[in-house]
Biopython code that builds the backbone (N, CA, C, O; Angstrom):
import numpy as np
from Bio.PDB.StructureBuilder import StructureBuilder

atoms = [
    (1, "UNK", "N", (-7.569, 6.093, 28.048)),
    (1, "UNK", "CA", (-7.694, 4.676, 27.741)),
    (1, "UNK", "C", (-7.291, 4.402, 26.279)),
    (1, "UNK", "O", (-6.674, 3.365, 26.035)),
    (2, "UNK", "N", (-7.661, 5.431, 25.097)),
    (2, "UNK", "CA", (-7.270, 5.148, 23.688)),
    (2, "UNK", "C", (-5.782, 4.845, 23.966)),
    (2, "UNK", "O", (-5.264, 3.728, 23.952)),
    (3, "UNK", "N", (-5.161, 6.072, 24.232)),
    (3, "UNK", "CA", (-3.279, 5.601, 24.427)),
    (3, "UNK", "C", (-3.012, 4.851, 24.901)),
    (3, "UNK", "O", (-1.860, 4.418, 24.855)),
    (4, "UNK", "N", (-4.000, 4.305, 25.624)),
    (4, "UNK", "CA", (-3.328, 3.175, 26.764)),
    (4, "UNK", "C", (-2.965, 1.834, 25.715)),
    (4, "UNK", "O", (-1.951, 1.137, 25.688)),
    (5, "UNK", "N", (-4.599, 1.749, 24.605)),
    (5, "UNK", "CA", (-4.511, 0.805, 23.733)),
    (5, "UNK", "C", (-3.576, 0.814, 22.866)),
    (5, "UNK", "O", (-2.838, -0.118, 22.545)),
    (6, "UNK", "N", (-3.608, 1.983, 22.440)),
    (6, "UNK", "CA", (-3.083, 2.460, 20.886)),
    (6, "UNK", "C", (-1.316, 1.876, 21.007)),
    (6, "UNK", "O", (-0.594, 1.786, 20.015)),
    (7, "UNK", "N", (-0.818, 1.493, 22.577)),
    (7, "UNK", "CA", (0.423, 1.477, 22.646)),
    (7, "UNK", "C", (1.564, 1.921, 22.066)),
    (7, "UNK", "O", (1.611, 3.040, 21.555)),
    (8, "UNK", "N", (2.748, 0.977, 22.086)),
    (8, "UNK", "CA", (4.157, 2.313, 21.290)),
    (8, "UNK", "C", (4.350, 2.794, 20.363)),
    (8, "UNK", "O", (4.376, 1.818, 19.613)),
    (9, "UNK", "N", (4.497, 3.493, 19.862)),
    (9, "UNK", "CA", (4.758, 4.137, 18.837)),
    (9, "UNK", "C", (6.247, 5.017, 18.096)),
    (9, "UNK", "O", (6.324, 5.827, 17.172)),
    (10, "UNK", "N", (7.560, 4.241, 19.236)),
    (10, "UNK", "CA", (8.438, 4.644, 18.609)),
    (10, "UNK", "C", (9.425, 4.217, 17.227)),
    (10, "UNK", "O", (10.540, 4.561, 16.835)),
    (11, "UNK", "N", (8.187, 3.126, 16.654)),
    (11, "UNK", "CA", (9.240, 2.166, 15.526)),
    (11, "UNK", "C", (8.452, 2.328, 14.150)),
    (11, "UNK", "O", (8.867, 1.824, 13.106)),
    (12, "UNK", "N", (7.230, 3.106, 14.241)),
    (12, "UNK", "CA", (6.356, 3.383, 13.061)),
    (12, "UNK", "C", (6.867, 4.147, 12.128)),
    (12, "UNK", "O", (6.748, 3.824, 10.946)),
    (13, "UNK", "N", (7.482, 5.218, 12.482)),
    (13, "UNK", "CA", (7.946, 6.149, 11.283)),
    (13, "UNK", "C", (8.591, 6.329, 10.554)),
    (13, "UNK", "O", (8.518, 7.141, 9.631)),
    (14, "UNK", "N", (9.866, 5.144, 10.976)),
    (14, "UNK", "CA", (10.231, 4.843, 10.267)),
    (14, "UNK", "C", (10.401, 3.345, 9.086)),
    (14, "UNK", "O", (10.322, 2.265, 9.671)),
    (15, "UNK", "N", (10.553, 3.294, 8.006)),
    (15, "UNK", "CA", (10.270, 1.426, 7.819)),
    (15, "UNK", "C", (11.691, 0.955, 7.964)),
    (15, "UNK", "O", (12.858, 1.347, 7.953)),
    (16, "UNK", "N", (11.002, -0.012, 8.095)),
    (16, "UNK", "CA", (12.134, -1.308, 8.537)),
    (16, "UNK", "C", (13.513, -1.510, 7.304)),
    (16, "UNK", "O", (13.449, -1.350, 6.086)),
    (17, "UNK", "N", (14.700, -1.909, 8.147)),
    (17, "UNK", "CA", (15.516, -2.442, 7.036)),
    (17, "UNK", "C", (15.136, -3.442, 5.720)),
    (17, "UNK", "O", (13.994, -3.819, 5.456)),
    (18, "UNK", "N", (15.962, -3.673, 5.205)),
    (18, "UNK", "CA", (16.027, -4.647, 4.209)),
    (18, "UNK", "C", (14.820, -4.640, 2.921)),
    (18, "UNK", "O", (14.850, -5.504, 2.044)),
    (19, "UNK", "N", (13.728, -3.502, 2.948)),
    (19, "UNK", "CA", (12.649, -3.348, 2.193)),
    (19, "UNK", "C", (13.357, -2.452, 1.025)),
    (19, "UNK", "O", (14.099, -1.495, 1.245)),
    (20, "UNK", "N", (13.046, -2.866, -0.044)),
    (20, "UNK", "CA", (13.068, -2.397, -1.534)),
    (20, "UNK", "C", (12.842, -0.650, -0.969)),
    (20, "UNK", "O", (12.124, -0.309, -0.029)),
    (21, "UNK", "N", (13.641, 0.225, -1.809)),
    (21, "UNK", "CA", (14.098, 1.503, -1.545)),
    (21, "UNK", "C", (12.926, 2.131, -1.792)),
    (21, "UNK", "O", (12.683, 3.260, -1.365)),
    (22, "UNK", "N", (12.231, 1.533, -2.403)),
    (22, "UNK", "CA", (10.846, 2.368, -3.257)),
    (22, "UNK", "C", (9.842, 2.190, -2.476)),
    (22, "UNK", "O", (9.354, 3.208, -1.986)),
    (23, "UNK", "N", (9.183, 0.742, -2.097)),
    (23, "UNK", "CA", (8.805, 0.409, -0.662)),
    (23, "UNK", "C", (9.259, 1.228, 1.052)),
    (23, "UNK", "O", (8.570, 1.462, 2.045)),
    (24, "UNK", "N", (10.508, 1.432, 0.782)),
    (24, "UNK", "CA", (10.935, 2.494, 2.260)),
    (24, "UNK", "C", (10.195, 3.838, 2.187)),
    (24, "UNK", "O", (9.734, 4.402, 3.180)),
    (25, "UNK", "N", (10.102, 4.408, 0.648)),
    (25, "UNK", "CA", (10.149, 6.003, 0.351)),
    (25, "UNK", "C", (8.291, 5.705, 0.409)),
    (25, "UNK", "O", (7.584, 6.431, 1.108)),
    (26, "UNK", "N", (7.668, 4.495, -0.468)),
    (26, "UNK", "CA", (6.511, 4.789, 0.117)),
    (26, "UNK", "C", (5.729, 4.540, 1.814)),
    (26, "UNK", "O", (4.801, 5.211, 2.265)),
    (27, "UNK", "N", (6.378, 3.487, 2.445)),
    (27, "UNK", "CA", (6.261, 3.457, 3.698)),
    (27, "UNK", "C", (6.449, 4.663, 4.671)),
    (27, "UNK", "O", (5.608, 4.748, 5.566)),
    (28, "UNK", "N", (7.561, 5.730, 4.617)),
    (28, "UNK", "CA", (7.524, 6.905, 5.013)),
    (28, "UNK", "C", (6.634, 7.912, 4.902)),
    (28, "UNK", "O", (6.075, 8.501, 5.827)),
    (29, "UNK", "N", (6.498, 8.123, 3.546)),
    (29, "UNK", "CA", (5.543, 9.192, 2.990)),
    (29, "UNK", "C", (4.290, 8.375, 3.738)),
    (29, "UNK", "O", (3.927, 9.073, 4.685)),
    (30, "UNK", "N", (3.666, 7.410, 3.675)),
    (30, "UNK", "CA", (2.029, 7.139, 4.435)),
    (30, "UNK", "C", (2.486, 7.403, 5.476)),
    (30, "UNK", "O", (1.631, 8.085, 6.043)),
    (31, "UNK", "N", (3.660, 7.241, 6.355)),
    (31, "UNK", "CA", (3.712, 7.127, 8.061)),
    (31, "UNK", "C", (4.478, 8.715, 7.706)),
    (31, "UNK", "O", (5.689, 8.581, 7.879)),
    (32, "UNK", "N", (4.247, 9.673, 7.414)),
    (32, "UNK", "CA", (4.566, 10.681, 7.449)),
    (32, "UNK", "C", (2.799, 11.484, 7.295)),
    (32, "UNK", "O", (2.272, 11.822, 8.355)),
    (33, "UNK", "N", (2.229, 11.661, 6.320)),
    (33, "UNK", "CA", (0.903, 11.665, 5.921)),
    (33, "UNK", "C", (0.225, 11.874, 7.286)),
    (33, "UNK", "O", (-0.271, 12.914, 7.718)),
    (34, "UNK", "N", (0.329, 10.349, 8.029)),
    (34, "UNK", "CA", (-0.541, 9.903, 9.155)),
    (34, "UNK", "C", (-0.016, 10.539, 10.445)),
    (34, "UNK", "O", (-0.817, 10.229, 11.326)),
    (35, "UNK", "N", (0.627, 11.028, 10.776)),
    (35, "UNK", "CA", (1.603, 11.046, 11.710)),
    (35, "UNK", "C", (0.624, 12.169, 12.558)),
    (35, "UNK", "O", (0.310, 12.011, 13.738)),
    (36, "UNK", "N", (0.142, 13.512, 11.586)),
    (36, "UNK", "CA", (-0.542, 14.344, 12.467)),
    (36, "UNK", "C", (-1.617, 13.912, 13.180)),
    (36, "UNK", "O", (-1.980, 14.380, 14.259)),
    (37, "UNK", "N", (-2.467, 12.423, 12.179)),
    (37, "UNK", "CA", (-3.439, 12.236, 12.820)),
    (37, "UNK", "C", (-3.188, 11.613, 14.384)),
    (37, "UNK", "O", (-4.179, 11.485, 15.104)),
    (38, "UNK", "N", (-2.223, 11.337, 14.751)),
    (38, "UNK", "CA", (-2.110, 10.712, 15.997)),
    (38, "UNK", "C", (-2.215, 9.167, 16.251)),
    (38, "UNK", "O", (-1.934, 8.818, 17.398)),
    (39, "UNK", "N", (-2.585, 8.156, 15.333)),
    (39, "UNK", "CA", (-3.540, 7.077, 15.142)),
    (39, "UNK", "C", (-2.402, 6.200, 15.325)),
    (39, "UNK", "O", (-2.481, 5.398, 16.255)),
    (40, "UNK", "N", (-1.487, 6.204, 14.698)),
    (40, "UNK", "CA", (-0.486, 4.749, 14.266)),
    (40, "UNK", "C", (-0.024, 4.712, 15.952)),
    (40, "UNK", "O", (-0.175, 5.382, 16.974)),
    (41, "UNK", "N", (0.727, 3.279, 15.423)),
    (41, "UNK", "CA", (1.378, 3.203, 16.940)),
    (41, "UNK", "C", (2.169, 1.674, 15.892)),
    (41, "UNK", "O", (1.727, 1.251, 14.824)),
    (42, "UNK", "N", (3.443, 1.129, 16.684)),
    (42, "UNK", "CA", (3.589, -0.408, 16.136)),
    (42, "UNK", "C", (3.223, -1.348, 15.791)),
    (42, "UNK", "O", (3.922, -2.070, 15.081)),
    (43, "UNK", "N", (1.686, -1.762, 16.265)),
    (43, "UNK", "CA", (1.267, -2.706, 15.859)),
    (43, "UNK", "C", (1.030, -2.496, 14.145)),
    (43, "UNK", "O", (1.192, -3.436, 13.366)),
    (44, "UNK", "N", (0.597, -1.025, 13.667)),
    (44, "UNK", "CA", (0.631, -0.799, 12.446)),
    (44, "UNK", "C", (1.506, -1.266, 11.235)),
    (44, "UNK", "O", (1.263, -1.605, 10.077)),
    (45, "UNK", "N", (2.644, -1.134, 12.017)),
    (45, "UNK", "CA", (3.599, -1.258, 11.220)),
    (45, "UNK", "C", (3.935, -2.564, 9.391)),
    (45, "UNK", "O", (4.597, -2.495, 8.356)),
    (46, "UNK", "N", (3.015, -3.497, 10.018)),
    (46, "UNK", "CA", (2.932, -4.789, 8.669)),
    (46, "UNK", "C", (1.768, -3.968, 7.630)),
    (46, "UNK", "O", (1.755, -3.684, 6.432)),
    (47, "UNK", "N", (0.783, -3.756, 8.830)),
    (47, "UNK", "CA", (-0.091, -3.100, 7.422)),
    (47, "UNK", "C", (0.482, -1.821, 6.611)),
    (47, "UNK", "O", (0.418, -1.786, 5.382)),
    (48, "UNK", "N", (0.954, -0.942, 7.254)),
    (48, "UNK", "CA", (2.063, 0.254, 6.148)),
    (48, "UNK", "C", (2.910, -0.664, 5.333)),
    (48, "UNK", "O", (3.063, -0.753, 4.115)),
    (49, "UNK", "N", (3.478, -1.396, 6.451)),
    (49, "UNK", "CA", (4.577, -2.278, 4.968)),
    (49, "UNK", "C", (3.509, -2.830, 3.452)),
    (49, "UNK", "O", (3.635, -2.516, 2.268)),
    (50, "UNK", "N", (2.595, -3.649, 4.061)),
    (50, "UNK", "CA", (1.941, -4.194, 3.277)),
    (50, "UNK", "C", (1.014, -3.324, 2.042)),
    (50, "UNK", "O", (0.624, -3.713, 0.941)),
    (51, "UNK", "N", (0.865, -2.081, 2.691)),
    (51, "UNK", "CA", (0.104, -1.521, 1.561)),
    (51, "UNK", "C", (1.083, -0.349, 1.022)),
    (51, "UNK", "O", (0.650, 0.513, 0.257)),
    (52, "UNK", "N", (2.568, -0.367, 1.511)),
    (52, "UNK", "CA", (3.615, 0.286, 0.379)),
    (52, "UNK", "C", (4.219, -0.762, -0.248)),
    (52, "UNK", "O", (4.967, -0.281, -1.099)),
    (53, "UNK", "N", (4.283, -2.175, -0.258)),
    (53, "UNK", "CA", (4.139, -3.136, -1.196)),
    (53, "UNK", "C", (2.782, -3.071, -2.137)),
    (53, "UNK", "O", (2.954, -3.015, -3.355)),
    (54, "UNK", "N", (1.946, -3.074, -1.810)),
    (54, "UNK", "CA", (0.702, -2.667, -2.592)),
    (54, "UNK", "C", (1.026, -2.077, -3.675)),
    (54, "UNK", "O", (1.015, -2.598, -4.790)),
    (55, "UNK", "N", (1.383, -0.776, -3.371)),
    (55, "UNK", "CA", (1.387, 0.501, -4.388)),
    (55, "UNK", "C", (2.488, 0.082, -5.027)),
    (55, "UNK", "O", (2.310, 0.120, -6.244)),
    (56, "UNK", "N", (3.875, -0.418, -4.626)),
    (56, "UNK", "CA", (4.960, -0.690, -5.616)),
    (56, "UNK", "C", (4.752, -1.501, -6.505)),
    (56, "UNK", "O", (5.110, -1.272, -7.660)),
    (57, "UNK", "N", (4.011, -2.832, -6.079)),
    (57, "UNK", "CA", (3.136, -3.985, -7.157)),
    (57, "UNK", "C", (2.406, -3.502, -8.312)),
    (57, "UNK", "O", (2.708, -3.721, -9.485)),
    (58, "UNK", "N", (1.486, -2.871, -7.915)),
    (58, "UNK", "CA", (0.708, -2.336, -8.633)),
    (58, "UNK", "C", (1.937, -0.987, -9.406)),
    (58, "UNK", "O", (1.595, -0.691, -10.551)),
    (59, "UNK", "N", (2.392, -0.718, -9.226)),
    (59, "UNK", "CA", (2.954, 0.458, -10.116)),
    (59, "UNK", "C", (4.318, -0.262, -11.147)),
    (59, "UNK", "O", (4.825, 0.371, -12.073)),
    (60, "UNK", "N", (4.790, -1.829, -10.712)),
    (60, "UNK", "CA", (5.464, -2.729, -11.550)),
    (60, "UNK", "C", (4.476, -2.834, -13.144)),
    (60, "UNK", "O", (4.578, -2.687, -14.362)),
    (61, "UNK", "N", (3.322, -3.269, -11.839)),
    (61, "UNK", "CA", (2.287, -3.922, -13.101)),
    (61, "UNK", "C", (1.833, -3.446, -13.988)),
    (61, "UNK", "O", (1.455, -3.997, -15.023)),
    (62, "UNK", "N", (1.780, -1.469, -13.485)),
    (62, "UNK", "CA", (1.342, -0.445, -14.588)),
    (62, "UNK", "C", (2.503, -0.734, -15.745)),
    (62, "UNK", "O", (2.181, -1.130, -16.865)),
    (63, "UNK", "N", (3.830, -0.506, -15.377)),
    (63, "UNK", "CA", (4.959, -0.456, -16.072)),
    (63, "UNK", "C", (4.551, -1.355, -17.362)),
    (63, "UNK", "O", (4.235, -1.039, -18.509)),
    (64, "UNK", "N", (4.681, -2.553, -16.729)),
    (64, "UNK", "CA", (4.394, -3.441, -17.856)),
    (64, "UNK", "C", (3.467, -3.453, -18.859)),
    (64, "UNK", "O", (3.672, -3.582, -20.066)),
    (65, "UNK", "N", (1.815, -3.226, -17.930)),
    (65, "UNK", "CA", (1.186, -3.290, -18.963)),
    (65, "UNK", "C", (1.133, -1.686, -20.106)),
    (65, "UNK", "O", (0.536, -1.552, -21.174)),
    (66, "UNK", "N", (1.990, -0.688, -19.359)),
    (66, "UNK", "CA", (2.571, 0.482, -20.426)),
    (66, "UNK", "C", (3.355, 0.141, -21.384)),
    (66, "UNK", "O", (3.485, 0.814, -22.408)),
    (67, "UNK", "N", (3.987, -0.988, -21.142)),
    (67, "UNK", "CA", (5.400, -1.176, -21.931)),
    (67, "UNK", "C", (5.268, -2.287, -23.172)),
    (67, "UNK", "O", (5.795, -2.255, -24.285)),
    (68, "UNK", "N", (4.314, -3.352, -22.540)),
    (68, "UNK", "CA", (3.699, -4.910, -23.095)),
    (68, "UNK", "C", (2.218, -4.157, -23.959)),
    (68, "UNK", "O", (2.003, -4.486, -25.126)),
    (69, "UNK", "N", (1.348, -3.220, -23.290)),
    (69, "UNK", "CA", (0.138, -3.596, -23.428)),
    (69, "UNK", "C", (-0.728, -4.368, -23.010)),
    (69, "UNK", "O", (-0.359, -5.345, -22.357)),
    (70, "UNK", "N", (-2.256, -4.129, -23.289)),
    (70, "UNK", "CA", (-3.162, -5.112, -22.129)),
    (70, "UNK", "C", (-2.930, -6.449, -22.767)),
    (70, "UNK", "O", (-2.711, -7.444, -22.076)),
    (71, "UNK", "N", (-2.980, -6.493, -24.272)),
    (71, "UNK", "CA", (-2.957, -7.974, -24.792)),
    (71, "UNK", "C", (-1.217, -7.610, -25.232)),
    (71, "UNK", "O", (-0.546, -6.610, -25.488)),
    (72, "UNK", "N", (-1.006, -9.156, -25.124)),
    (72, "UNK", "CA", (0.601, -9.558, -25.644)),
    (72, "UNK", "C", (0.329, -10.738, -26.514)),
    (72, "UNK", "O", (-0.835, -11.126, -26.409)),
    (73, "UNK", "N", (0.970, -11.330, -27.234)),
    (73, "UNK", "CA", (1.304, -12.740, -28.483)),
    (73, "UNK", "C", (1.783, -14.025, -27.334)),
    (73, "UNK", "O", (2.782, -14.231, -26.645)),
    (74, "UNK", "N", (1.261, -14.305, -27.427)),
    (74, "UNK", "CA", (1.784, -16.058, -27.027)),
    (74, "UNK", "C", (1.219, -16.808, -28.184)),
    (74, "UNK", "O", (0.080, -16.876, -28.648)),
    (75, "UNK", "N", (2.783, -17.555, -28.632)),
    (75, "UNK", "CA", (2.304, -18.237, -29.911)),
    (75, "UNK", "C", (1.459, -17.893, -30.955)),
    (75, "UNK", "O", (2.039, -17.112, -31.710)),
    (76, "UNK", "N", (0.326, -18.150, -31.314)),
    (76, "UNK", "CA", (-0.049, -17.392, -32.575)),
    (76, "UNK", "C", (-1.346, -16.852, -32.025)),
    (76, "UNK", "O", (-2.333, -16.798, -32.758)),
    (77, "UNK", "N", (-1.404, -16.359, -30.480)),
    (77, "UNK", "CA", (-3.176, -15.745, -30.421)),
    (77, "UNK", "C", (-2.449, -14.630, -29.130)),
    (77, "UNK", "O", (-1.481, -14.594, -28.371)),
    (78, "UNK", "N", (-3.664, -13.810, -29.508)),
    (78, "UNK", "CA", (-3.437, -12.694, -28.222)),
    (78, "UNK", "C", (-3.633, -13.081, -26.921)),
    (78, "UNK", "O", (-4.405, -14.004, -26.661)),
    (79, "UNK", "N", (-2.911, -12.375, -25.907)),
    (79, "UNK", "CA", (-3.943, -13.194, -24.680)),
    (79, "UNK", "C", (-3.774, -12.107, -23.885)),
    (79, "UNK", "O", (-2.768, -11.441, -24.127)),
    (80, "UNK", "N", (-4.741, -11.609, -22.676)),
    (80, "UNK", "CA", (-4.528, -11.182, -21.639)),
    (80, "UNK", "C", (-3.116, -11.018, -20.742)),
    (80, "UNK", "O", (-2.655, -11.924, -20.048)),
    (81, "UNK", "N", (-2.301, -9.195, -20.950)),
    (81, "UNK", "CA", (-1.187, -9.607, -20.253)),
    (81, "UNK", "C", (-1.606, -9.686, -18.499)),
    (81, "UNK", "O", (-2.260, -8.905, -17.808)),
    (82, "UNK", "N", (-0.867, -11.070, -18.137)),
    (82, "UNK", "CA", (-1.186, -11.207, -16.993)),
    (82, "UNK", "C", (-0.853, -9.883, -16.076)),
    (82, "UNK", "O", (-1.678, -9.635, -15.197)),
    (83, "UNK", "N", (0.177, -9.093, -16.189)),
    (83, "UNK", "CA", (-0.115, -8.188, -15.215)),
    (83, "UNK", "C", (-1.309, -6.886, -14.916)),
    (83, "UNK", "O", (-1.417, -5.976, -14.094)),
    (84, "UNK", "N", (-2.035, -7.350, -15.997)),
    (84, "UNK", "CA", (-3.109, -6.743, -15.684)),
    (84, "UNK", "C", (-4.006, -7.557, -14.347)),
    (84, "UNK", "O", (-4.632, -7.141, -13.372)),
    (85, "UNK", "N", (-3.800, -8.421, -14.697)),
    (85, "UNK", "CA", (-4.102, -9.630, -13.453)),
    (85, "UNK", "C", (-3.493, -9.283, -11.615)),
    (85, "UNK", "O", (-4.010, -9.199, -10.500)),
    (86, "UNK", "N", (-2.510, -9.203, -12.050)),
    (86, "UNK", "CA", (-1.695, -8.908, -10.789)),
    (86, "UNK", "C", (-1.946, -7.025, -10.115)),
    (86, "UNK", "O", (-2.077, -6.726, -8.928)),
    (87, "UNK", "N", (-1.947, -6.153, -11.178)),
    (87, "UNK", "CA", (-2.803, -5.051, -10.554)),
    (87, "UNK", "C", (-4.010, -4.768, -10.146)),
    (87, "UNK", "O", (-4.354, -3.779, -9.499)),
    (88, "UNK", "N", (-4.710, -5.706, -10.551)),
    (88, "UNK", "CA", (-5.984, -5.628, -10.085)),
    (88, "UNK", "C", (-6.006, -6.083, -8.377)),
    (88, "UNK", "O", (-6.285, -5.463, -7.351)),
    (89, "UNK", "N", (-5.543, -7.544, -8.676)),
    (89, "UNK", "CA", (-5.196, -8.538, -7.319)),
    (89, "UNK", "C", (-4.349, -7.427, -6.298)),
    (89, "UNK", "O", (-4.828, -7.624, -5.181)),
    (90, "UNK", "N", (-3.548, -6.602, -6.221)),
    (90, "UNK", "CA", (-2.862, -5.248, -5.579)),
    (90, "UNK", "C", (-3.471, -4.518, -5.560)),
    (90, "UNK", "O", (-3.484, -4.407, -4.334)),
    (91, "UNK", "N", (-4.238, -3.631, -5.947)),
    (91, "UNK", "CA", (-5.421, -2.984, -5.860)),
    (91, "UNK", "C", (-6.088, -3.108, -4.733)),
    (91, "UNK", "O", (-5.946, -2.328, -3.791)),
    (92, "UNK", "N", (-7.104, -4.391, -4.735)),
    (92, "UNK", "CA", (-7.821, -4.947, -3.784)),
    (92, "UNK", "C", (-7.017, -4.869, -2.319)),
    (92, "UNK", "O", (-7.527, -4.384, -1.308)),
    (93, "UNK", "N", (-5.650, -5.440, -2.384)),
    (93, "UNK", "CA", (-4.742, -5.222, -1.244)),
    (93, "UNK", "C", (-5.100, -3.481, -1.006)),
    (93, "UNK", "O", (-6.085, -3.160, -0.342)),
    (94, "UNK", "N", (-4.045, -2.273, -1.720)),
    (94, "UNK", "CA", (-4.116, -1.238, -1.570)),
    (94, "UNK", "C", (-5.589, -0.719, -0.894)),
    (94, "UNK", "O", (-5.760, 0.273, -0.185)),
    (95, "UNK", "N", (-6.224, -1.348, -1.180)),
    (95, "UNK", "CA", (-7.718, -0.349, -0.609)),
    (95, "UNK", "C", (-7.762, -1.040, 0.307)),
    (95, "UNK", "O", (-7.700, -0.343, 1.319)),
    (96, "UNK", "N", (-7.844, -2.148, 0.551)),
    (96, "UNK", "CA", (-7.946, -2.453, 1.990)),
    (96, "UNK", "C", (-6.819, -1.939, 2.929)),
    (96, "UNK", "O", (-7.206, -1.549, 4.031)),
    (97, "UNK", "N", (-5.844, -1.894, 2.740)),
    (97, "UNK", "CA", (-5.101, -0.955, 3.344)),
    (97, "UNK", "C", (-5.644, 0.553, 3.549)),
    (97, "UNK", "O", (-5.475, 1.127, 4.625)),
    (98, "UNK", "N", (-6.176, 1.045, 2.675)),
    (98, "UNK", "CA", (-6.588, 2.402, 2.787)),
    (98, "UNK", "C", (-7.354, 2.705, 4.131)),
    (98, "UNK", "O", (-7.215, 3.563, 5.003)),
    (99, "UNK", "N", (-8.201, 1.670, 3.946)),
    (99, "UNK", "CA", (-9.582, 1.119, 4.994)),
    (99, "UNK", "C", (-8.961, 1.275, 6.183)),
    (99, "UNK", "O", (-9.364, 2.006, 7.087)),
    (100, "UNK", "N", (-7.796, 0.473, 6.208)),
    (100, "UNK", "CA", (-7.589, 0.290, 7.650)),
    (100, "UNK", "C", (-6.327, 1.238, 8.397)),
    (100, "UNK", "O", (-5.740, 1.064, 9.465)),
    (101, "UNK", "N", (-6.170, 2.456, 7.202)),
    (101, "UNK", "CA", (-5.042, 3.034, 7.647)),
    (101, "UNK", "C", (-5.642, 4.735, 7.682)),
    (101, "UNK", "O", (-5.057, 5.620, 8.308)),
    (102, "UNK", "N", (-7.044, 4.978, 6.795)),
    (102, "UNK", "CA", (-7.722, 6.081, 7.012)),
    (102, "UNK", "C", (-7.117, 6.637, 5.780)),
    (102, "UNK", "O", (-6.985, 7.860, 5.720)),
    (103, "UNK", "N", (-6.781, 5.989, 4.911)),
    (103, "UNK", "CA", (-6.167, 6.927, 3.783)),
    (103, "UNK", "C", (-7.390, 7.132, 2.440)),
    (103, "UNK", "O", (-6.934, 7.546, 1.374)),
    (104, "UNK", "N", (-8.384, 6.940, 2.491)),
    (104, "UNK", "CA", (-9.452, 7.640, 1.920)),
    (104, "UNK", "C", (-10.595, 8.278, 2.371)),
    (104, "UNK", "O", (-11.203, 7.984, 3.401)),
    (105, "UNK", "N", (-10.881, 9.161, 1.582)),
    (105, "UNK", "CA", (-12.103, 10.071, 2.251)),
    (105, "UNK", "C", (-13.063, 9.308, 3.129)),
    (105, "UNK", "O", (-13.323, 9.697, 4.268)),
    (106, "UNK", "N", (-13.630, 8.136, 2.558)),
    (106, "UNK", "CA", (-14.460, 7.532, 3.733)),
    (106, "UNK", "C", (-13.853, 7.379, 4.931)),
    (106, "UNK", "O", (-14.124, 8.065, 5.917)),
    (107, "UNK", "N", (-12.909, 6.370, 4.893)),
    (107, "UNK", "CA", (-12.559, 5.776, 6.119)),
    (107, "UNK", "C", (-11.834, 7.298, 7.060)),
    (107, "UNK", "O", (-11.848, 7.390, 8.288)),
    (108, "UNK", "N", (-11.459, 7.981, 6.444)),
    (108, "UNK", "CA", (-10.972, 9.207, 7.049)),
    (108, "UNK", "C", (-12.029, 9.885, 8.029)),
    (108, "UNK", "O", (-11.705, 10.147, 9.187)),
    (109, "UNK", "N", (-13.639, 10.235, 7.407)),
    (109, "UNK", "CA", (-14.321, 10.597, 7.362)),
    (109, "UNK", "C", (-15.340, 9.442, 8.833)),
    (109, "UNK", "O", (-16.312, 9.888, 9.443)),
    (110, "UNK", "N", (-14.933, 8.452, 8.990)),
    (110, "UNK", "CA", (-15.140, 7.402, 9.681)),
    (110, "UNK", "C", (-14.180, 7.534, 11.085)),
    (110, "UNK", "O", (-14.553, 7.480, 12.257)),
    (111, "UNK", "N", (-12.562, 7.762, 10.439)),
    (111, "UNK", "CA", (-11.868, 8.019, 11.660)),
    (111, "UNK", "C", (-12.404, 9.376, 12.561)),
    (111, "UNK", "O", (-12.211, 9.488, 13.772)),
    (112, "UNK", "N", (-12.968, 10.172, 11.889)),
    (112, "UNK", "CA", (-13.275, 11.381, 13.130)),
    (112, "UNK", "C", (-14.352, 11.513, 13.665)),
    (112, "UNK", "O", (-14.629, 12.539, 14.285)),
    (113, "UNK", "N", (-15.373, 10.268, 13.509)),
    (113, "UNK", "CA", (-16.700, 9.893, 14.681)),
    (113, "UNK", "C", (-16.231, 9.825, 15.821)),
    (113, "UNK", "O", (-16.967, 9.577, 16.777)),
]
sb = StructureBuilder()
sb.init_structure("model")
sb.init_model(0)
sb.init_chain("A")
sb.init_seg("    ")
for serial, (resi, resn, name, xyz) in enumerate(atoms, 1):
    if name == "N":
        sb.init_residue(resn, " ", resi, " ")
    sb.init_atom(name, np.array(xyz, "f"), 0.0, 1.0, " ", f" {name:<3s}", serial, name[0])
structure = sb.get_structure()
């Protein structure tokens, strides 16, 4: 009955056209990762996209705030660089992805009840 649900699974492993190259290489590597567990099937497929957008967001946002720093100059006062803003906000995405894809010890630890 699980397989019956879990349905097809011949379009997961790989990602889809037209996604940012860095987004493809992380979409593979998770649907590579997962693959032994047996779990994915197509319907998966937005949430892998969505949480190898995650990780690319968040790894823009590191860039910057490596490159900018946490505070930057606007006009004559410091302020919060916003992409500290935006990794955080990706973050929150990324773990919920984790959640729902078994990619941390809990939820992993959850998938084998």
């Amino acid at each position: 009955m699980e397989n019956k649900l879990r349905g097809s699974y011949d379009k997961v492993f790989s990602a889809r056209e037209g996604l940012p190259d860095e987004v493809k290489r992380l979409y593979e590597a998770i649907a590579w990762h997962l693959e032994g567990a047996d779990v994915l099937s197509n319907l998966d497929i937005d949430c892998i996209e969505m949480t190898a957008y995650a990780i690319y967001r968040m790894r823009q946002a590191r860039q910057s705030l490596d490159q900018e720093g946490l505070l930057i100059q606007q006009g004559e006062k410091l302020v919060k660089n916003p992409a500290a803003n935006i990794e955080k906000d990706y973050q929150k995405i990324f773990w919920q992805g984790c959640v729902q894809l078994g990619l941390s010890p809990v939820s992993r630890a959850k998938l084998s009840k």
